[in-house]
Residue, then its C-alpha position, 0 to 999 in steps of 0.5 A: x470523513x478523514x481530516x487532514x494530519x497535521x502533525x500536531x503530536x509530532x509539533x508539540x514533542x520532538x522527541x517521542x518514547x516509544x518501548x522504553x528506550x527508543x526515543x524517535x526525532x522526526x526529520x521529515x513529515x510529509x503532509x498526509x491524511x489520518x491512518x485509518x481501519x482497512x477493517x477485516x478485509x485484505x485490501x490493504x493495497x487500496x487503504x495505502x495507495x489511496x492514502x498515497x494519493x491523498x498526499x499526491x493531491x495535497x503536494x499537487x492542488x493543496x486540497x485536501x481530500x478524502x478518497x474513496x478506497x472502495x471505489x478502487x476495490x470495486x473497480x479492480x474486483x472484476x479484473x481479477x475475476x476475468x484473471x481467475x476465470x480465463x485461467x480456468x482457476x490455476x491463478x489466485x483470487x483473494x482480496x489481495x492487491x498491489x499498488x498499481x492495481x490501484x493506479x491502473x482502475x483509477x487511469x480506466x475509471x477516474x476517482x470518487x470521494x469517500x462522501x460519493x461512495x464508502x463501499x459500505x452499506x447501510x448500519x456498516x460501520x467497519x469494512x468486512x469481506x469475508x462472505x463477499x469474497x467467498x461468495x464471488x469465488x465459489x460461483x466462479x469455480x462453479x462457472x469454471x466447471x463449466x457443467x453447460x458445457x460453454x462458459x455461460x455469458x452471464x459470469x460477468x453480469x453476475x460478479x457485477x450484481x455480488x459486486x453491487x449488492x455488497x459494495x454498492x453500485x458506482x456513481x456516475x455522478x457526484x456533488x462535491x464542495x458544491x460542483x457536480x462531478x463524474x469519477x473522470x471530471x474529479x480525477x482531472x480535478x485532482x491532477x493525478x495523472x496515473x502515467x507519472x507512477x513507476x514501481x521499483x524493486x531490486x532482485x538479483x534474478x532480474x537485470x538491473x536497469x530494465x524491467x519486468x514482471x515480478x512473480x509474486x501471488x497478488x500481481x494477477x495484472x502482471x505488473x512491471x517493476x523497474x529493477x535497481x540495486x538494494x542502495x538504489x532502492x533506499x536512495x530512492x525512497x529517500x529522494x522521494x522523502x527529502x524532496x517532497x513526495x511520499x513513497x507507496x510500500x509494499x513489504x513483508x510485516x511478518x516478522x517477529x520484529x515487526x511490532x505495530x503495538x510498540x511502533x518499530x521495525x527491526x532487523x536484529x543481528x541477534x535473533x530474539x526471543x519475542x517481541x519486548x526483547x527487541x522493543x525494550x532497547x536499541x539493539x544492533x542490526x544485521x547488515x544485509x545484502x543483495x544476496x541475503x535479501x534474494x536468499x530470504x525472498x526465494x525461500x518464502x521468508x520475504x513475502x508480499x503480504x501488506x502494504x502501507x504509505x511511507x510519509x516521513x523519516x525519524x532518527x532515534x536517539x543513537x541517530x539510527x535512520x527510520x522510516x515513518x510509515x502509516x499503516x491501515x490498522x486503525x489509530x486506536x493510540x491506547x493499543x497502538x502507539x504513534x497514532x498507527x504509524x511504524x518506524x521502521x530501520x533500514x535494515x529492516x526496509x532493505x529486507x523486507x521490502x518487495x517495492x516501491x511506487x513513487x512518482x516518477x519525478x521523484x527519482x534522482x536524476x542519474x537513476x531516471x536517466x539510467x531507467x530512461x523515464 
């Protein structure tokens, strides 16, 4: 069971050492649970959203729970089958996911706890995929070449039985804290109502101030994003921050300067060598712009290959902005500093950022207007 984040390092130490010369000074620290292992699986999309709306119970109830990110895995995998089988295998099924994914099972099938259902089975200590996920797409492919001549009836049932024997069958009911719940009693209980979530992005193909459907490989639910400038983007994720909510994050870590051992992400206006070259000092940023950022998402540079939770923001000590996100690569501090968490600039968050999910109070005032929530 997670225990809530208090913080305690950050409280103890103001200013932190991170890759020789960086020393960060958090400035926003928004309560949020313990980074913890998405094991050898690609679900990053339910570790982070769960994680999200972790922080969205505590700032909501002030409880602090521990929610089941396989509970949300289990309920979108079906989704995603029916997707790759009515489009006769052209589409993608991986173990992929975007955050909305996660808003969208839990507004059809309500919340569990991680004590009513952990998705692993018994002896498991660590999440691990790899054979569920090979399983499941090679019988869709075989129901797919359809070898009865009509799709057989029983492809649904059989995603289900896969579904069950490596994750575990849901709870239709759970004891928590001493009361008995079903997933859609405890969602009510937590007050997370998945309604008052948008996802914003900002590209140049796209009109500004209207929304639509990005075209990204793991948005097989065809989930919209509102569309706003590159400042508009960054001015929301930081009214989010100075005003209490948490931002969900969806970007591309494959950077070389992206570094999870040294606990920074960067955007250099040099390029470097190999990852101490920029960890080992404070180097100057590239500028970038709405074209550029369009330039490196429509050659593939920018993919949308993870997702994590911002919680906060820090400066360094030349007052260079950072956000502080939590990542799902484990807290093993000997390995990876700052307890799982990155810092990452602004430079980088402009760039490398595919979208954010936040909830809709959240918004400055006059962007809310302007999108007409």
């Amino acid at each position: 069971m997670k225990k809530i984040f208090i913080s305690a390092f950050l409280v103890c130490f103001s200013m932190i050492a991170f890759a020789q010369d960086f020393q960060f000074k958090t400035t926003i620290d928004l309560e949020a649970t313990p980074v913890i292992s998405q094991g050898r699986t690609g679900t990053c999309w339910s570790f982070s959203a769960s994680s999200f709306l972790e922080s969205e119970i505590i700032r909501l109830t002030g409880k602090q729970i521990d929610v089941s990110e396989m509970y949300n895995v289990r309920n979108t995998y079906p989704k995603k089958a029916w997707n790759y089988v009515m489009r006769q295998g052209k589409a993608q099924f991986s173990e992929g996911g975007l955050a909305h994914d996660v808003m969208n099972a839990v507004k059809l099938n309500g919340l569990v706890p991680n004590s009513a259902y952990s998705g692993l089975q018994s002896l498991e200590e660590t999440h691990n995929h790899a054979e569920m996920v090979a399983v499941l797409k090679a019988m869709l492919d075989a129901y797919i070449k359809n070898p009865a001549k009509k799709l057989s009836k029983n492809w649904k049932p059989s995603v289900e039985s896969v579904l069950d024997i490596y994750l575990g069958k849901r709870p239709e009911s759970f004891s928590f804290e001493g009361k008995t719940y079903t997933p859609k009693s405890f969602l009510a209980m937590t007050k997370i109502n998945p309604d008052d979530y948008v996802t914003i992005t900002s590209f140049t193909h796209q009109p500004y101030y209207e929304s639509f459907i990005l075209n990204i490989p793991d948005n097989f639910s065809n989930g919209s994003f509102y569309n706003v400038t590159l400042d508009e983007l960054v001015e929301v994720t930081e009214n989010a921050l100075k005003t209490g909510y948490t931002v969900e994050l969806d970007c591309d870590v494959s950077e070389a300067t992206f570094s999870a051992k040294y606990a920074v992400a960067t955007i250099p206006e040099t390029p470097v060598a190999n990852k101490k070259s920029f960890t080992a000092k404070i180097l100057k940023e590239k500028l970038i712009t709405a074209a550029y950022r369009q330039q490196e998402f429509e050659n593939y540079t920018t993919t949308d290959d993870h997702l994590m939770h911002i919680t906060g923001m820090a400066t360094d000590q030349n007052g260079n902005k950072y956000f502080r996100v939590k990542n799902s690569w484990g807290s093993n501090t000997a390995r990876v500093p700052n307890d799982g968490h990155v810092h990452m600039s602004e430079a980088f968050f402009r760039l490398k950022t595919i979208s954010v999910m936040v909830h809709k109070d959240a918004l400055p005032k006059a962007l809310r207007q302007k999108l007409k929530l």
